[in-house]
MMTF fields as JSON, N, C-alpha, C and O atoms, coordinates in Angstrom:
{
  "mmtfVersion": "1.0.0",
  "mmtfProducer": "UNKNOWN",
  "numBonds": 355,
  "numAtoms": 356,
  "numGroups": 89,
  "numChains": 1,
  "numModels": 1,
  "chainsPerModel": [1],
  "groupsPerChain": [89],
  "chainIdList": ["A"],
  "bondAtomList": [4, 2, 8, 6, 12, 10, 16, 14, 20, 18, 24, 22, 28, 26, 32, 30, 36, 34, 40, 38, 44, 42, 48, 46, 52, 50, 56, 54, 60, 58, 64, 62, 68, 66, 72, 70, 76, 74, 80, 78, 84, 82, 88, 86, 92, 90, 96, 94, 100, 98, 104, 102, 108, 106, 112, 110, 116, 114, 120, 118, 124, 122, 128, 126, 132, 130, 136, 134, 140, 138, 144, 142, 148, 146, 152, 150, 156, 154, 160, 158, 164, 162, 168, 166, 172, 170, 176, 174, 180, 178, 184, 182, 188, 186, 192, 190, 196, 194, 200, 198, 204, 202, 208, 206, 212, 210, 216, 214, 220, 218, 224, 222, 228, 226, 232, 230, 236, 234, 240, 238, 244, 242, 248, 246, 252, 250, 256, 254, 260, 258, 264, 262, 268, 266, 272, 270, 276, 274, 280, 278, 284, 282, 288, 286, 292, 290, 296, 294, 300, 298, 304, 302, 308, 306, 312, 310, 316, 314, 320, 318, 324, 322, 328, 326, 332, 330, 336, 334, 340, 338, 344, 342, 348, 346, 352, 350],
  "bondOrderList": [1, 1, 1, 1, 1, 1, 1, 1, 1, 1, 1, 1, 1, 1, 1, 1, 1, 1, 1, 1, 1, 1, 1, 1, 1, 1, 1, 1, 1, 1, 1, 1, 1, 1, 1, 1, 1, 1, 1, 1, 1, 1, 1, 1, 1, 1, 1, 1, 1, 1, 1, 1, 1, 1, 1, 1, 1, 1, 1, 1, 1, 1, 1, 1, 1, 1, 1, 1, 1, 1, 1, 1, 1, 1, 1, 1, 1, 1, 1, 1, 1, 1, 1, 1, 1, 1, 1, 1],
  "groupList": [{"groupName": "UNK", "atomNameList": ["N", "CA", "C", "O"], "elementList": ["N", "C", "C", "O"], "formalChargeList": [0, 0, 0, 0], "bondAtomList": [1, 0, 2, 1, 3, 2], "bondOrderList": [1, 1, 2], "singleLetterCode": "X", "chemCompType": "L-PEPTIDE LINKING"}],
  "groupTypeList": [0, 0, 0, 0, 0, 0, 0, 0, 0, 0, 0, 0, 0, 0, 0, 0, 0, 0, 0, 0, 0, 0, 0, 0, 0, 0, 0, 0, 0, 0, 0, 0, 0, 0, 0, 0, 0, 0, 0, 0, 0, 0, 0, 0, 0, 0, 0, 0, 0, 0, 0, 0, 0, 0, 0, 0, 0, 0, 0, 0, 0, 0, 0, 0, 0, 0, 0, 0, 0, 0, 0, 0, 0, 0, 0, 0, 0, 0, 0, 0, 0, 0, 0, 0, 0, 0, 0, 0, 0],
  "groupIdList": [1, 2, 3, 4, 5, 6, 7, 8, 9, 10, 11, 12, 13, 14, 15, 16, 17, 18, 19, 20, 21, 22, 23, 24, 25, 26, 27, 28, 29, 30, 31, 32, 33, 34, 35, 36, 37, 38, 39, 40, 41, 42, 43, 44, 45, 46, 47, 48, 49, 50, 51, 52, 53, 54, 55, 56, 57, 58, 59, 60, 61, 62, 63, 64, 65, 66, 67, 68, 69, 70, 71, 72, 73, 74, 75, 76, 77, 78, 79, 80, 81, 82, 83, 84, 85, 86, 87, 88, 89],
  "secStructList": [7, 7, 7, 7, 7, 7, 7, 7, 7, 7, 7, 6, 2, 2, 2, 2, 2, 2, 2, 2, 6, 1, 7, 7, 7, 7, 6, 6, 7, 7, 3, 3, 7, 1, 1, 6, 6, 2, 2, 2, 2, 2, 7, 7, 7, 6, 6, 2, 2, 2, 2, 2, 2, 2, 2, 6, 1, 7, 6, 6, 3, 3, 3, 3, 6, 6, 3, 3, 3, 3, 3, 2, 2, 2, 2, 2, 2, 2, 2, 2, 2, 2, 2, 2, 2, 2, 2, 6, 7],
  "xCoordList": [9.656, 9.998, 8.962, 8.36, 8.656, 7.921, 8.205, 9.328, 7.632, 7.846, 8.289, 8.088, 9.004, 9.591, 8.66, 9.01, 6.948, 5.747, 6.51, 7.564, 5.501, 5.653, 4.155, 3.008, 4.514, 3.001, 2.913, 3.744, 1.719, 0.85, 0.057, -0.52, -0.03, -0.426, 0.453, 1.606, -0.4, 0.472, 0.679, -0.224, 1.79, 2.172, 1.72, 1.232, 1.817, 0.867, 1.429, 0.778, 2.794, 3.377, 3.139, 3.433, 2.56, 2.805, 1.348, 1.076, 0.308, -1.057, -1.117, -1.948, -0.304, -0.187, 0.397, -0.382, 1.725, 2.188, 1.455, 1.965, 0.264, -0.728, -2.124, -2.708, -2.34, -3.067, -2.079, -2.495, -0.967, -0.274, -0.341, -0.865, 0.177, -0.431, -1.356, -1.352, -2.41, -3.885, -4.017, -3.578, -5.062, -5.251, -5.917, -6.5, -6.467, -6.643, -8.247, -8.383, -9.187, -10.708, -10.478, -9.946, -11.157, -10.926, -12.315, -12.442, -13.216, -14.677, -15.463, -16.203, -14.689, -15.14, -13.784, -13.695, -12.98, -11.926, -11.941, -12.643, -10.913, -11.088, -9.699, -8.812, -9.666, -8.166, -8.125, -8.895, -6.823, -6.595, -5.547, -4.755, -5.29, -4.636, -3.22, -3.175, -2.169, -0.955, -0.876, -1.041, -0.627, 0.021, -1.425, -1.822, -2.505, -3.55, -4.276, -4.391, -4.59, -5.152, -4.244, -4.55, -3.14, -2.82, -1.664, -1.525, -1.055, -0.446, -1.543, -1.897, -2.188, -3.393, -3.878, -4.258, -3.908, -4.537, -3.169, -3.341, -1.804, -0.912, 0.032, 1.104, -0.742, 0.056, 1.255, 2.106, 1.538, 3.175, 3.617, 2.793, 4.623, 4.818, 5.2, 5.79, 4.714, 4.947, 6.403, 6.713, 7.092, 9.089, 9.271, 10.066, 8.682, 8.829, 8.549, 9.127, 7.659, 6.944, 7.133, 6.73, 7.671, 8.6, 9.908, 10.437, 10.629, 11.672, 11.845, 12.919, 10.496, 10.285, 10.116, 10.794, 9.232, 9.199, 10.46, 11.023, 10.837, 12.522, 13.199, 13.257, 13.572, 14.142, 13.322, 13.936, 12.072, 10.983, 10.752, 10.813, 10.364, 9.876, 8.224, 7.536, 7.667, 6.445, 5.819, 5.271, 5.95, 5.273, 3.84, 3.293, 3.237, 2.03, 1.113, -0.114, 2.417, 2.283, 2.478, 3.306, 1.6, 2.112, 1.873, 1.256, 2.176, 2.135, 0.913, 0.9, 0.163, -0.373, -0.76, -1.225, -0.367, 0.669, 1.336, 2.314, 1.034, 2.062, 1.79, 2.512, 1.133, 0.212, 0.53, 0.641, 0.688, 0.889, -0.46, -1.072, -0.865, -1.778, -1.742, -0.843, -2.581, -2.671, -3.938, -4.938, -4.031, -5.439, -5.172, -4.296, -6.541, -6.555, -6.59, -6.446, -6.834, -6.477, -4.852, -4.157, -4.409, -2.751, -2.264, -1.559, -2.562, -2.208, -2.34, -1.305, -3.578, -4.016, -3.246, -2.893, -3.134, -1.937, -0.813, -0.438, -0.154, 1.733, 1.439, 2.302, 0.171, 0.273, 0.222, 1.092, -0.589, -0.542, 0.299, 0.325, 1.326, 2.288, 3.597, 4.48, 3.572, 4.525, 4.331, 5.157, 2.766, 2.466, 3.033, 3.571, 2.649, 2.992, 4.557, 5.047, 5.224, 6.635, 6.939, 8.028, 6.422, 6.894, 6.817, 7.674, 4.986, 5.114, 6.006, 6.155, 6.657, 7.659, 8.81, 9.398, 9.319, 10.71, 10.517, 11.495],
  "yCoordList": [41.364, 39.978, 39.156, 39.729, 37.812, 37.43, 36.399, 35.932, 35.915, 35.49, 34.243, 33.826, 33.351, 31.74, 30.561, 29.383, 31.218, 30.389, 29.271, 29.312, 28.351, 26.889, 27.067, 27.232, 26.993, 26.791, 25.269, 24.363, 25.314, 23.916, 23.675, 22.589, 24.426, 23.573, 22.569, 22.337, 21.812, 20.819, 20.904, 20.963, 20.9, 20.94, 19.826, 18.868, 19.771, 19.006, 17.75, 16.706, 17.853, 16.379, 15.659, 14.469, 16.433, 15.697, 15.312, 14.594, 15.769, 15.367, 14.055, 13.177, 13.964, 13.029, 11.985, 11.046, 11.812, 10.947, 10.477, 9.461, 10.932, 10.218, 9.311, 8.314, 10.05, 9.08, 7.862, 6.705, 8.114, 6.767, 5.826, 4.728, 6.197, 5.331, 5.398, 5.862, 4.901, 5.333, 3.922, 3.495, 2.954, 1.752, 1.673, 2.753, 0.571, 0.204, -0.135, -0.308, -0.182, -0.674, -1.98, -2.437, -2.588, -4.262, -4.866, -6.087, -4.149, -4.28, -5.961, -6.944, -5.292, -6.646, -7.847, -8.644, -7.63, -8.669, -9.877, -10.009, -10.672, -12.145, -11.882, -11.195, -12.423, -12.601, -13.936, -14.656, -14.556, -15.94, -16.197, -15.269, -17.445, -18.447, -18.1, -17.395, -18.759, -19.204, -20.603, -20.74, -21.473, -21.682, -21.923, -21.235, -23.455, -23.991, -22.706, -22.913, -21.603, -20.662, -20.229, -20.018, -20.072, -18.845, -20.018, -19.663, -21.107, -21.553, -22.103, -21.435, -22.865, -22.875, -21.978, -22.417, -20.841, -19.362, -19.175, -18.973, -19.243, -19.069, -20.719, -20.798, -21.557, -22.891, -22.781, -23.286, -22.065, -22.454, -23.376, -23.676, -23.619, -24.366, -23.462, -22.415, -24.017, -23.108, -23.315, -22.601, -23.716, -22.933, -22.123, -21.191, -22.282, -21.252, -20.061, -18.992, -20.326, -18.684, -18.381, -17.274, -19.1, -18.607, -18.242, -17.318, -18.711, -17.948, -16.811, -16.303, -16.462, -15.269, -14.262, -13.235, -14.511, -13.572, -13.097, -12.116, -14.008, -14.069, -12.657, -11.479, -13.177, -12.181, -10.679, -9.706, -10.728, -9.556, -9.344, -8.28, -10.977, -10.61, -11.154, -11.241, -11.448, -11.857, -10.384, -10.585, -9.333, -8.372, -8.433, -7.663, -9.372, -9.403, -10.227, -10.242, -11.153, -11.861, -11.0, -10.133, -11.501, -10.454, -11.282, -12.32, -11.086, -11.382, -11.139, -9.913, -11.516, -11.017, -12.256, -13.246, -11.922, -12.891, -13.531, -13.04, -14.695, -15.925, -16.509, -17.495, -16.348, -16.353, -15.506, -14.289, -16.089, -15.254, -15.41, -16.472, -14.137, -14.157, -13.285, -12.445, -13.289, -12.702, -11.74, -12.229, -11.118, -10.789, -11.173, -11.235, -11.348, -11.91, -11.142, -11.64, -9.773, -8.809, -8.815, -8.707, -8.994, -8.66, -10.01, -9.929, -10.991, -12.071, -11.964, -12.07, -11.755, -11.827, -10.527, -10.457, -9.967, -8.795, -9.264, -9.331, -9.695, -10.496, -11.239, -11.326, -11.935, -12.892, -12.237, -12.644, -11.459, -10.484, -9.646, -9.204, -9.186, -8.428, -9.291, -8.72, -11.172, -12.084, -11.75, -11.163, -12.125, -12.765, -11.504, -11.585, -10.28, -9.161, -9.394, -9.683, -9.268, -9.345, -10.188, -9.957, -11.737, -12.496, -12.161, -12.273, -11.516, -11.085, -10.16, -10.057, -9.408, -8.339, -8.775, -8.063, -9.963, -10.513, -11.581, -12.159],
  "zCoordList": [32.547, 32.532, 33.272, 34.18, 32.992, 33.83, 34.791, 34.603, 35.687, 36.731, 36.456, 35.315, 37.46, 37.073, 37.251, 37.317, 37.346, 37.511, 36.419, 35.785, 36.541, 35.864, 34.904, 35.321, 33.89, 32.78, 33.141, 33.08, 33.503, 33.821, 32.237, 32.177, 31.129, 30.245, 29.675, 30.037, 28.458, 28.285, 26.751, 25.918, 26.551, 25.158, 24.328, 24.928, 22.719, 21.913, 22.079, 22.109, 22.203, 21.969, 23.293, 23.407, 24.395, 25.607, 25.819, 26.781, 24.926, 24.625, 23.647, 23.877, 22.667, 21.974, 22.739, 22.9, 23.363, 23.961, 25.086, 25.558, 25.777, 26.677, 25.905, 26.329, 24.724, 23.836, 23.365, 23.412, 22.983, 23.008, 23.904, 23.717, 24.911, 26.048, 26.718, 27.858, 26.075, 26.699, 26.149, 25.081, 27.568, 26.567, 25.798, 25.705, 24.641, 23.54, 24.248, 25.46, 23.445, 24.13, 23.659, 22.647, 24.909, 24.976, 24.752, 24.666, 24.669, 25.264, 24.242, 24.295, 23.583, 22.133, 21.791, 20.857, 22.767, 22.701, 23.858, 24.861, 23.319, 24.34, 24.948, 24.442, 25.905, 27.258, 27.18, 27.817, 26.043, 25.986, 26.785, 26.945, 27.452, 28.578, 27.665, 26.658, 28.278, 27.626, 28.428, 29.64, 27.615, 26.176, 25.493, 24.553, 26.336, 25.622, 24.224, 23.016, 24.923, 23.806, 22.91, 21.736, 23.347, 22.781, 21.663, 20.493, 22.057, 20.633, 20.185, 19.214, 20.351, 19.3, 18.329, 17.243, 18.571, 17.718, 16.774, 15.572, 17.315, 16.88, 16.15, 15.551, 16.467, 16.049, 16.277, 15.545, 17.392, 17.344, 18.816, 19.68, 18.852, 20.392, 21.366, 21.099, 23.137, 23.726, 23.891, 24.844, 23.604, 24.178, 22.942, 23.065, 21.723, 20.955, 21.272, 21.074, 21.757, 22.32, 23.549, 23.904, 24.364, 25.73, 25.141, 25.759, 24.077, 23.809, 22.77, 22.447, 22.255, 21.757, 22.69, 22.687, 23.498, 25.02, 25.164, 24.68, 25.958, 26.506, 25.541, 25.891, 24.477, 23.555, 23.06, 22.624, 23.206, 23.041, 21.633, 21.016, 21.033, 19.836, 20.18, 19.163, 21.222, 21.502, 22.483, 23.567, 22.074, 23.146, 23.445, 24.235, 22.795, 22.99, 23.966, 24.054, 24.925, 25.651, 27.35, 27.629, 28.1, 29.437, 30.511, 30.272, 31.492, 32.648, 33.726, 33.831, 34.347, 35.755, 36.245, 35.679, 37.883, 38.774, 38.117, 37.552, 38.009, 37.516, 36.339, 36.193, 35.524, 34.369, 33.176, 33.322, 31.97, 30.85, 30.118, 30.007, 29.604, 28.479, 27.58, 27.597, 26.726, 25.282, 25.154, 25.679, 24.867, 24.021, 22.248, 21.385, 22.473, 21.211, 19.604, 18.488, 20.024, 18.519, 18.424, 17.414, 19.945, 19.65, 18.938, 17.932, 19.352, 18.721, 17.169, 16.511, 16.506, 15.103, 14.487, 13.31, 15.023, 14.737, 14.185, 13.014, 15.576, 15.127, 14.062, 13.188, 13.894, 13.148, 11.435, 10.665, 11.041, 10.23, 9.895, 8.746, 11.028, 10.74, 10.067, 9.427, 10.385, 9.885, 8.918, 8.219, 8.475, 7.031, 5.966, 4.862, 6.84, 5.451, 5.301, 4.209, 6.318, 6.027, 5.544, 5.02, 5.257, 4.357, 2.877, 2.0, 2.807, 1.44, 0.688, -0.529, 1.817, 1.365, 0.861, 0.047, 1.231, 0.896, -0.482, -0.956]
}
């Protein structure tokens, strides 16, 4: 029988699930303001998009300190991900 050692490798899914959360390369992206940048890019108003937050249909919006911002692939994203779902319906 063998001993109650602990295998320190790491199984596949627990290799996969750290590439999941592994960040995204930013190197060629922009860090837009909230609101001035970011409803502009998005034309929408900011209580619209404070109450998308609120509810967590804006995940692409974040926080650091007191400040919300965007990057800007995530933005063109949501925005792409609307448009397809409109075409779907």
């Amino acid at each position: 029988m063998h001993s109650s050692s602990t295998d320190t490798r790491k199984s596949p899914t627990s290799r996969r699930s750290a590439q999941a959360n592994a960040a995204p390369d930013r190197a060629d992206d922009t860090l837009l303001t909230f609101p001035d940048e970011v409803c502009a890019l998005t034309r929408m108003e900011e209580a619209t998009l404070r109450y998308k937050r609120h509810r967590g249909e804006a995940e692409f919006l974040f926080k650091m300190g007191k400040r919300l911002y965007a990057w800007k692939s995530d933005c063109i994203a949501y925005i792409e991900a609307h448009r397809l779902a409109d075409q779907q319906d």
